[in-house]
C-alpha distance (Angstrom), angle and dihedral (degrees) to the residues before:
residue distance angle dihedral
X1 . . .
X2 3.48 . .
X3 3.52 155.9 .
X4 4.36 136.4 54.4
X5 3.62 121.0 -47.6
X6 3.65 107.9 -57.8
X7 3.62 85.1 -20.9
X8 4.55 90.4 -77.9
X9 3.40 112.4 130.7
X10 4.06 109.3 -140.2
X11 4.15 128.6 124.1
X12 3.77 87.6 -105.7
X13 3.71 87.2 75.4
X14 3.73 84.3 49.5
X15 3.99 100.1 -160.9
X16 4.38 91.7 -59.5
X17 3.34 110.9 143.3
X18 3.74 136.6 -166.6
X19 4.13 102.2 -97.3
X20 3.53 122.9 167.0
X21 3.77 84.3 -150.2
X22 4.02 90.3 67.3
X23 3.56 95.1 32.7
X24 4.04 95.1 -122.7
X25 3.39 120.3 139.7
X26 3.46 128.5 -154.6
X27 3.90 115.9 -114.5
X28 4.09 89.0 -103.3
X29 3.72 93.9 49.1
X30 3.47 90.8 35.6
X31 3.89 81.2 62.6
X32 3.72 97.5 41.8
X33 3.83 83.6 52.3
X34 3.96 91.9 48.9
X35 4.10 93.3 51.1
X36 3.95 94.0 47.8
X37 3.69 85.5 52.3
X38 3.63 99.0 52.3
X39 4.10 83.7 46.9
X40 3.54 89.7 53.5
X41 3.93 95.8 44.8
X42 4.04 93.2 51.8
X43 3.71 80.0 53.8
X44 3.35 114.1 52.9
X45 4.01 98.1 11.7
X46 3.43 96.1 -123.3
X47 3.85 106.2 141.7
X48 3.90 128.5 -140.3
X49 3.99 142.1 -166.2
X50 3.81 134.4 -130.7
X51 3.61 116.7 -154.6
X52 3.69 116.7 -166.1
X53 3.92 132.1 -169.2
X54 3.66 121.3 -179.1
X55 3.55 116.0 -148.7
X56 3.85 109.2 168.0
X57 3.61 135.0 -127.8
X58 4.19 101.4 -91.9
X59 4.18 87.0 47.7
X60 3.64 90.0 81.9
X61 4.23 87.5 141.4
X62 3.50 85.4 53.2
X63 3.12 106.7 47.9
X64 3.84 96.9 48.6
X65 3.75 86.6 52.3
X66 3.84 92.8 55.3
X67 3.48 92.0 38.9
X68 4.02 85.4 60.0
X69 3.86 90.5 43.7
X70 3.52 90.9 57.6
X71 3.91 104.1 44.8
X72 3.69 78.6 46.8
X73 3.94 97.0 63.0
X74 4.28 103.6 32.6
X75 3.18 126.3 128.8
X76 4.37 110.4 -130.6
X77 3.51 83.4 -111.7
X78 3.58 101.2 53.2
X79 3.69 126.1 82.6
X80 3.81 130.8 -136.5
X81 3.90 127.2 -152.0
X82 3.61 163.0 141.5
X83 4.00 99.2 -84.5
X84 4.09 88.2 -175.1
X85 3.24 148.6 -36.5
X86 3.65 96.6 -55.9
X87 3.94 110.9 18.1
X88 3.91 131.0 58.5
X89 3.53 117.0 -133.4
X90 3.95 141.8 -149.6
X91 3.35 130.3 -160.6
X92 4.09 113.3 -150.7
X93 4.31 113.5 -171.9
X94 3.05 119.5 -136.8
X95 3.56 100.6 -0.1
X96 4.24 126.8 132.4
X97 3.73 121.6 -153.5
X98 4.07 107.8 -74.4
X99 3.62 84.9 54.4
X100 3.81 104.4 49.3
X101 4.58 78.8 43.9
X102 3.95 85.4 54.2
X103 3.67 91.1 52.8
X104 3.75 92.3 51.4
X105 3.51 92.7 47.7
X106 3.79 86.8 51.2
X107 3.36 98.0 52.9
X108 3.80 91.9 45.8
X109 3.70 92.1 65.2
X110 3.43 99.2 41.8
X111 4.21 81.9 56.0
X112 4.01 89.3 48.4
X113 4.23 93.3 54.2
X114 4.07 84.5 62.1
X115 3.53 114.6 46.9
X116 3.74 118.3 -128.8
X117 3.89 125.2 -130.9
X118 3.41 121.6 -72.1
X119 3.70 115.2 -81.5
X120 3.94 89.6 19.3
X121 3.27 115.4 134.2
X122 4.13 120.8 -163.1
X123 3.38 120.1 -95.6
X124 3.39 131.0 -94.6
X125 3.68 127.9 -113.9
X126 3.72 149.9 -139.7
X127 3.02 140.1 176.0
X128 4.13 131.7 -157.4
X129 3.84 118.1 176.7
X130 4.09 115.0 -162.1
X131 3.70 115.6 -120.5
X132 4.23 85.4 31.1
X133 4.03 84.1 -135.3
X134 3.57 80.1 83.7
X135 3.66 100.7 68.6
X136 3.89 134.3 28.3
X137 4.27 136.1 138.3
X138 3.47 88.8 -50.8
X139 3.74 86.8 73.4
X140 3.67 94.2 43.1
X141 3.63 91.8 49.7
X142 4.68 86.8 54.7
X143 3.79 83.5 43.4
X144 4.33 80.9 53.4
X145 4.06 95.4 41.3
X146 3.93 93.4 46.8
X147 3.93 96.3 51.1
X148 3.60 93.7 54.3
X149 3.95 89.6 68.5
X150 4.19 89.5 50.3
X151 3.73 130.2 7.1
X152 4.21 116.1 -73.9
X153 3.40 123.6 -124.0
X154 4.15 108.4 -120.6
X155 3.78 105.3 -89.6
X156 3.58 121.9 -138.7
X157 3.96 125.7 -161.3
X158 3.45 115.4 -77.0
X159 3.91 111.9 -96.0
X160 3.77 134.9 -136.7
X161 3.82 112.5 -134.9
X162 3.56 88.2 -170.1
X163 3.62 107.9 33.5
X164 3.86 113.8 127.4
X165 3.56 121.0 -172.1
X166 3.83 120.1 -94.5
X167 3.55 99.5 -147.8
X168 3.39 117.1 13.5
X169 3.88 122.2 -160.7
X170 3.94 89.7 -99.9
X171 3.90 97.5 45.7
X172 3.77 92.5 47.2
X173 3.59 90.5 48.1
X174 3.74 93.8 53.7
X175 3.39 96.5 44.0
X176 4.25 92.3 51.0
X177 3.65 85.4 50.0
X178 3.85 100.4 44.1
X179 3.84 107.4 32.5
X180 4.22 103.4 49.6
X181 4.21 88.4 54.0
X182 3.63 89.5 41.4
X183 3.56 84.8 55.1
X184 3.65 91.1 47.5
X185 3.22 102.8 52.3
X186 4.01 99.5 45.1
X187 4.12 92.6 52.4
X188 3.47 93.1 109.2
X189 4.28 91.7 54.9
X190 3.45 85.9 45.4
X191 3.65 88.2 60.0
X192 3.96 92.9 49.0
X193 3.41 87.2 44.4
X194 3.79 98.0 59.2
X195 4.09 94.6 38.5
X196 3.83 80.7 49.8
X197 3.74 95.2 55.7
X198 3.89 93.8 40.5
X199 3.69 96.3 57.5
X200 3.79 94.4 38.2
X201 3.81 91.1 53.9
X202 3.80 147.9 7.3
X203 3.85 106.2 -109.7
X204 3.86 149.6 72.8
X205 3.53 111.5 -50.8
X206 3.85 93.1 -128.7
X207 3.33 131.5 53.5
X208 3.82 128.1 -148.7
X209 3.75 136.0 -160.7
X210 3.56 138.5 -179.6
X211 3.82 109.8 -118.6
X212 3.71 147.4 178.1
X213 3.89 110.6 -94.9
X214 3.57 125.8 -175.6
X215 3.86 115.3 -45.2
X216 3.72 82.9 18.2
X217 3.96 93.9 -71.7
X218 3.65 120.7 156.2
X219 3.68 130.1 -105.6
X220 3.45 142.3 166.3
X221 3.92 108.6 -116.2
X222 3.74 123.0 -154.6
X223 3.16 126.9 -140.5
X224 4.27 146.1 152.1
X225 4.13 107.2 -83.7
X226 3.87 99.3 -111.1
X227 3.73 99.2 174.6
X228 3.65 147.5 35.9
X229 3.84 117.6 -48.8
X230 4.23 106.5 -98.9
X231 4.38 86.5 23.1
X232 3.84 88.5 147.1
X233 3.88 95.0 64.2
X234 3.86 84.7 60.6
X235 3.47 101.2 51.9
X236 3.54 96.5 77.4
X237 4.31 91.5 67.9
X238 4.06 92.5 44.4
X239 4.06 97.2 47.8
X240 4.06 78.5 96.1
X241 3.85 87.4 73.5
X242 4.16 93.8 41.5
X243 3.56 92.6 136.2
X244 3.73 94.3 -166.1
X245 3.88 123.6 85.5
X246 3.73 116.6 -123.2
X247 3.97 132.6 19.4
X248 3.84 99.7 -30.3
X249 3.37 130.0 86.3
X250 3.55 127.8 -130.5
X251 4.19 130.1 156.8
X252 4.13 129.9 173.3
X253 3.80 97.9 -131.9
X254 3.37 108.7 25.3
X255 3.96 98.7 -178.9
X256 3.90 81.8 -159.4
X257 3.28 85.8 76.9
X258 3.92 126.3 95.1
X259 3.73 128.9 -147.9
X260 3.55 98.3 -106.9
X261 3.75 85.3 49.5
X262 3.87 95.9 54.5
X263 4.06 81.3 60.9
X264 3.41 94.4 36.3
X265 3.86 89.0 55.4
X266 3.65 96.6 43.4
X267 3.38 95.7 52.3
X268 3.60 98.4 40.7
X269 4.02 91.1 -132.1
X270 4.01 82.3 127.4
X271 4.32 89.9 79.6
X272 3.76 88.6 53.7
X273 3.55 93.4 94.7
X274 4.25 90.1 53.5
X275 3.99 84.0 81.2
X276 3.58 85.5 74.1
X277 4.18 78.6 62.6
X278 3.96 92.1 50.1
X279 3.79 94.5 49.8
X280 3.87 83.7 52.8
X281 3.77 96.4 43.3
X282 3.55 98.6 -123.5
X283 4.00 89.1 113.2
X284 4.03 138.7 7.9
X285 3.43 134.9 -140.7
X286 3.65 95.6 -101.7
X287 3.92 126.1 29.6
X288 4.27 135.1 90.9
X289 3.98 111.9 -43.9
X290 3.52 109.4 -96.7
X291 4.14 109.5 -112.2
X292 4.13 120.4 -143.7
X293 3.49 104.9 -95.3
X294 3.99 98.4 -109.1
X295 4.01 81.8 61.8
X296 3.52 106.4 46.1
X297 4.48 84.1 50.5
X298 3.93 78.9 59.3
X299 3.77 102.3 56.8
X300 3.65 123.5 117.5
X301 3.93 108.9 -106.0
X302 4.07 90.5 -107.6
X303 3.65 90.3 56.6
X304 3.97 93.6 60.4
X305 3.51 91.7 88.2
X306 3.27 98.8 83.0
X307 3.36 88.4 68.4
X308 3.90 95.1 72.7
X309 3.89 97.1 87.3
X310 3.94 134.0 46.2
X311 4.02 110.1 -79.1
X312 3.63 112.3 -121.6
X313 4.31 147.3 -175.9
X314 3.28 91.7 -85.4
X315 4.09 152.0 18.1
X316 3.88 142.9 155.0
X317 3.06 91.5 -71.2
X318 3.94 93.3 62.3
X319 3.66 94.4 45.9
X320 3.87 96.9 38.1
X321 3.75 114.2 34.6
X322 3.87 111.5 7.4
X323 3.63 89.3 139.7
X324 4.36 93.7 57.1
X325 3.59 115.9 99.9
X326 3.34 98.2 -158.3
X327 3.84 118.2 106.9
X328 3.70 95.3 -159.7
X329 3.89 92.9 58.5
X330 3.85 88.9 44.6
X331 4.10 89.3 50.9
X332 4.31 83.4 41.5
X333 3.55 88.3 66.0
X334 3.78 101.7 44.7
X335 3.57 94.1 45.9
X336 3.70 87.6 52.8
X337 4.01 83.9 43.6
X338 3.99 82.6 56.8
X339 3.89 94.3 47.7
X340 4.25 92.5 50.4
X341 3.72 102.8 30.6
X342 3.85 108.1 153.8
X343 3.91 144.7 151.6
X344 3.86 91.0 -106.2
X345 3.54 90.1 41.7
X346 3.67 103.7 61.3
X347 3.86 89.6 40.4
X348 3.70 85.5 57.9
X349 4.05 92.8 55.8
X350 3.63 91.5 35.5
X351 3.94 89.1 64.2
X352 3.77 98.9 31.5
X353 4.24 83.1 59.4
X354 3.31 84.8 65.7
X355 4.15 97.2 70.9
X356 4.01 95.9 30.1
X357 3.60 85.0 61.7
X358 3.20 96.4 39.1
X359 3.95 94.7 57.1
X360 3.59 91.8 35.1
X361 3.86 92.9 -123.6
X362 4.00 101.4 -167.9
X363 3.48 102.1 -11.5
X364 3.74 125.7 154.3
């Protein structure tokens, strides 16, 4: 590795460099190094710990001091970096919560036998443990215990490494300005719709479900009733004829559902209602299908990350492999969704709907 501090040029970074040799990574490796851990983790399930300490851009004594404190105490499989513009980070494998708070602790009183400069003041600290069921207050409340025997450095709010924004200013904006006129202008279908279902079928007209929102948060999802009235109770004794691998659920024949349903369904006029869900915010017009919330508890670790952003309508997966029933290629293509998210992008998949839906591409 090579090169200045995330490649900026400024006396914070003070002339370190990335060097393999002194194990410090510059803050883009350091983030290259950070994403192939996380890959790694979901993998095998071994856990890991980021420990944080922001030290500013005028505490250029400090910093180099901590910097030496912590190449002083790593591990040789631990990694040591800028985290951003303002914090240095370390990486510690295979490590839960009270471990990566031990560190800290360690380094603070390695920090307190040398006096910093004048005006100083310690660094702060953060802490973000990889799966998150690693850490929680219990943590915190150690971190509290340990610094009443010797001073505590400052602690910051835990940070996300990997935390993406759910709605971004642009997305939001899109979906305000798309989803109320869409909803406008398809009120009379809605209507049919609902005297359709009605007559077809005894039974609200809408049907609600409990799903997994954005960092996994429930919400009640909205949709067009497409099957019998009480269909969930029967799922349980037809999950032997799920014809999709993984946690969803997926069946040719379903006798659950009705015959406005089966065009409902193949038209995909039964998500119509889930705009009602992007005028609240709870999903946008573009982003990974949202999964009941008894499935999305059952996903493999790796398959979490789709999690990271607001679910929405529609995804790659919709436009490019509605007819796969394989839940691992559908959650390949929203985690790759995730990864490229964009302006352009989502106008691209908005339009390209359009046709799949049109020719029914792998609708049941």
């Amino acid at each position: 590795m090579s090169g200045e501090y995330g490649g900026r040029t400024s006396s914070f970074s003070g002339g370190w460099q990335s060097s393999a040799a002194h194990g410090f990574n510059s803050k883009h490796d350091f983030s290259v190094v950070l994403e192939r851990e996380r890959a790694r983790a979901d993998r095998n399930g071994h856990g890991f710990s980021l420990v944080t300490f922001k030290v500013g851009e005028r505490n250029q004594a400090t910093a180099r001091r901590l910097k030496q404190v912590l190449t002083d105490r790593l591990r040789l499989t631990d990694e040591l970096g800028w985290y951003d513009d303002e914090r240095l980070g370390v990486l510690l494998f295979n490590t839960p919560g009270e471990g990566a708070w031990n560190y800290a602790n360690r380094v603070q009183a390695a920090l307190m036998k040398s006096p910093l400069p004048p005006g100083d003041p310690l660094p702060e600290c953060s802490v973000y443990t990889y799966p998150a069921l690693w850490s929680g207050p219990e943590w915190q409340a150690k971190w509290e215990e340990t610094s009443v025997q010797t001073p505590a450095l400052p602690v910051e709010p835990a940070v996300d490494p990997f935390r993406r924004d759910p709605l971004p200013v642009w997305k939001r904006a899109m979906d305000l300005a798309t989803a109320p006129l869409v909803l406008i202008l398809l009120s009379p279908l809605f209507l049919l719709i609902a005297l359709a279902i009605k007559l077809d079928s005894p039974g609200p007209v809408f049907f609600k479900q409990r799903r997994a929102g954005s960092r996994g948060k429930p919400f009640t999802c909205w949709k067009f009733r497409t099957m019998v009235d009480g269909a969930e109770e029967q799922k349980i004794e037809l999950m032997r004829f799920n014809e999709r691998s993984g946690v969803a659920f997926k069946m040719t024949g379903d006798p659950r559902v009705t015959r406005v349903g089966c065009v409902l369904r193949k038209t995909s006029l039964d998500e119509l209602p889930q705009l009602f869900n992007v005028v609240r915010g709870e999903m946008s017009l573009v982003g990974p299908r949202p999964l009941p919330v008894d499935e999305a508890l059952e996903q493999d670790p790796w398959h979490n990350m789709r999690l990271e952003v607001a679910p929405g309508i529609t995804c790659l997966w919709q436009v490019y492999a509605r007819h796969s029933n394989s839940f691992d290629t559908w959650a390949r293509l929203d985690i790759e969704y995730v990864k490229k998210r964009g302006f352009l992008l989502d106008v691209k998949l908005l339009l390209m709907t359009i046709p799949a839906v049109i020719s029914m591409r792998g609708a049941r």
